[in-house]
TIDOKE-451153 format. One record per residue (C-alpha): x, y, z. Coordinates in steps of 0.5 Angstrom, whole numbers, plus 500, padded with zeros to 3 digits. Example, Ala and Ser with C-alpha at 12.3 -4.5 7.8 and 13.67 -1.06 7.14 Angstrom:
2
525491516/527498514/
//
This chain:
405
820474947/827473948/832476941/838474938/842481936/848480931/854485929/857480923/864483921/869482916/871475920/867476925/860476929/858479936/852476938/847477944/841473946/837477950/830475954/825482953/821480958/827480964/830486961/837481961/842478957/842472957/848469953/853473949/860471945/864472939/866468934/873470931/878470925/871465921/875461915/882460918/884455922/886460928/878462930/874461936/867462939/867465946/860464951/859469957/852467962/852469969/856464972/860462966/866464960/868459956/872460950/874454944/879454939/876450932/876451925/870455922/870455915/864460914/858465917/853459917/857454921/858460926/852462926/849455927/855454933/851460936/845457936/847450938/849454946/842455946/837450949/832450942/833455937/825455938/826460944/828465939/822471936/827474933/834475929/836483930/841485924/847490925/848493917/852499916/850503910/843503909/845510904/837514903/833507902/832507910/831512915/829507920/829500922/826495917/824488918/828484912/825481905/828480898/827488896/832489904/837484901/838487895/838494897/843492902/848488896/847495891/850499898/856494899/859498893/859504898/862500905/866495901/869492907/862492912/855491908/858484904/859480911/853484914/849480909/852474909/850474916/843475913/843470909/846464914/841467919/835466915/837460912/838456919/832461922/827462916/820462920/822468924/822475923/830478922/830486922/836491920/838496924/842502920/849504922/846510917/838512919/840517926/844520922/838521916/835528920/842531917/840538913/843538906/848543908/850538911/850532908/851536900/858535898/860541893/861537886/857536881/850536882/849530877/853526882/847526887/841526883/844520879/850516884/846518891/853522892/852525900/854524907/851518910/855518917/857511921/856509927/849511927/846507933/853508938/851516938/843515939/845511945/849516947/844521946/839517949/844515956/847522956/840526956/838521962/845523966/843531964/836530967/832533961/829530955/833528950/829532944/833539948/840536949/845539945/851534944/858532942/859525942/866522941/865515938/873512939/875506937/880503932/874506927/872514930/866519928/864525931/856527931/853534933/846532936/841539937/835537940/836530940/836529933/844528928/845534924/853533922/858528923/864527921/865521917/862521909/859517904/864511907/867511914/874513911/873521912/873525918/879525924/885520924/882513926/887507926/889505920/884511916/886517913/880521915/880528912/885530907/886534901/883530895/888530891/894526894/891520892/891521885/897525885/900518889/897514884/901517879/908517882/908510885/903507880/897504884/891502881/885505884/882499888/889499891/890507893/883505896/888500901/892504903/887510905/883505908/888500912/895502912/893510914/891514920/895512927/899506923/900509917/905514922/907509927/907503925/902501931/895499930/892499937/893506941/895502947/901500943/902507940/901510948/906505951/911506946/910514947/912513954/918510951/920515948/918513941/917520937/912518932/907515936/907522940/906525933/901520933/897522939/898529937/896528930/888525932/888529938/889535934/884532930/879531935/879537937/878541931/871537931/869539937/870547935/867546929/860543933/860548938/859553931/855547928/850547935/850555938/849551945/852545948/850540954/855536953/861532950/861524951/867519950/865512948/869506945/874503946/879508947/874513949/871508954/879506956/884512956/885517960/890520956/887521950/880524953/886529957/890530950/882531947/880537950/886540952/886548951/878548950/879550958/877558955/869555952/868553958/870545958/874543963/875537966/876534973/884530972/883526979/877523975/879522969/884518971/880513975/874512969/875506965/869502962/869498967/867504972/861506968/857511966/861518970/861526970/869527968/867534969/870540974/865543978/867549974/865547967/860549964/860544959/858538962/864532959/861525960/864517959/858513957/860505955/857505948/852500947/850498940/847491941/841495946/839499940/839493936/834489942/830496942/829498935/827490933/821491938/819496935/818493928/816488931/810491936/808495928/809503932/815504929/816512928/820514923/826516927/830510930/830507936/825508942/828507949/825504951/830501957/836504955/834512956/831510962/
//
């Protein structure tokens, strides 16, 4: 059984062809910048990487350039789909028909920027493959098992009876593979393993997993709350925007913009990428320092807030390409947490980058374990295909089959 994974993005697709039986990738790429005439398509095998700058005008060609690396599309069981917002109508992966594609379009009102490329990669993929199963994987079903004193924002009762308005929580199948790899690492069994994990890239949530299972996290009905991503504000007082709107006379769709692409890290200092914003605090530029303090600060309020959440932790897990890939922001995270027990060794810290894999930062004294896991989404979306497909599918995401060891 060998299945084709997608993550579309807004102008791009992540993809991995994937041999179930060998337990191994077999190809892997991106295809970037769709419908402008800088894109490209990368390959990466074993023995080879090959990146080709071409015109690619929409999903279906990309996606049919995906397919013609291949030998024969005919060596293709199955297409697994990343979808970011599954709201209430999926608390697991499903395979995809007509009702699946409708209820995905009705969400794309709650994550404007991710469901509608999401779809558009299902439908390209269908089209080109019709006589095989397509499955959806959730960013939003592991963090189903939330309580609604969780999950329950305090307006109007009406406004979740009628609209579904609720937290739904994001990045759902980076945090169930942490918790699947960090239980393993632990040695115990995910089902007693209490977790803070740090998904951190330009998009950042933090999860409270107790006995394996989601019970808060930080982003919300969209991705835009929590901490200070990238260019997304997270968490602020909800009247800024309306007070705004009024003084600078934006309209709401662009209020919106500004909350969720000229905000955050950038909305403070100009940079998007930390490296950048890193590099330019090394130089002495004061308001990238601000920024780094502002999402460490952030973070760290997160941390504290989950260790009430969860009464006990096992641990704390980084992940993502920041989490993965700096040292100074791990350090800057759990700075002064030193007095609950989470201490980090420094001399490790500073020699972990993805490329290191899995690895305990933890000083021999903590009594919190702090890990760094390289996250991989694509695995779960393997993993929870065949599940669907094998027709023993629980109700809760995700199997383990390999990943969790």
């Amino acid at each position: 059984m060998k299945i084709l994974a997608l993550n579309c993005g807004s102008s791009s697709i992540k993809y991995l062809l994937y041999d179930w039986e060998l337990k191994k990738n077999i190809v892997k790429g991106m295809v970037e910048r769709i419908g402008t005439n800088s894109s490209s398509i990368s390959c990466t095998t074993d023995t080879i990487h090959i990146t080709k700058e071409l015109p690619i005008e929409d999903y279906q060609y990309a996606l049919q350039l995906i397919l013609d690396l291949f030998t024969s599309h005919a060596i293709i069981s199955a297409v697994a789909h990343r979808v970011v917002h599954g709201g209430e109508y999926f608390s697991k992966s499903v395979l995809i028909d007509d009702e699946v594609i409708n209820a995905v379009k009705e969400l794309s009102v709650l994550a404007p920027l991710h469901n509608p490329p999401n779809l558009e990669g299902i439908k390209a993929a269908k089209r080109i493959l019709p006589d095989i199963p397509h499955v959806a994987i959730f960013d939003t079903a592991f963090h189903q098992t939330m309580p609604k004193s969780a999950y329950m924002y305090a307006v109007p009762i009406e406004w979740y009876a009628k609209h579904k308005i609720r937290r739904y929580g994001f990045h759902g199948t980076s945090h169930l593979y942490l918790s699947k790899r960090a239980a393993k690492m632990l040695k115990k069994p995910a089902s007693e393993c209490n977790l803070i994990t740090l998904h951190m890239g330009n998009g950042v949530s933090v999860t409270a997993i107790k006995n394996g299972m989601s019970v808060d996290t930080s982003m919300g009905l969209t991705p835009l709350e929590g901490v200070v991503m990238g260019s997304r504000a997270g968490d602020i007082d909800p009247s800024i925007p309306l007070h705004m709107q009024n003084i600078i006379g934006l309209t709401p769709d662009e209020m919106y913009m500004f909350l969720n692409r000229k905000s955050g890290v950038y909305g403070i200092c100009g940079y998007l990428d930390m490296r950048d914003v890193m590099a330019a605090a090394n130089r002495g530029d004061e308001l990238c320092e601000l920024a780094i303090e502002i999402k460490s600060y952030r973070l760290r309020q997160y941390i504290g807030k989950y260790l009430v959440t969860l009464g006990r932790l096992d641990a704390i897990v980084f992940t993502a390409g920041v989490g993965e890939n700096s040292p100074l922001m791990r350090r800057r995270v759990l700075e002064g947490l030193e007095n609950f027990g989470i201490i980090m060794d420094r001399k490790k810290n500073e020699a972990t980058f993805s490329g290191t894999g899995e690895t305990d930062l933890s000083a021999e004294n903590s009594i919190v374990r702090i890990l760094m896991i390289p996250t991989n989404e694509e695995q779960v979306l393997i993993e929870d295909t065949v599940g669907v497909l094998n027709g023993n599918y629980s109700d809760h995401m995700s199997y383990g089959y390999t990943f969790g060891g």
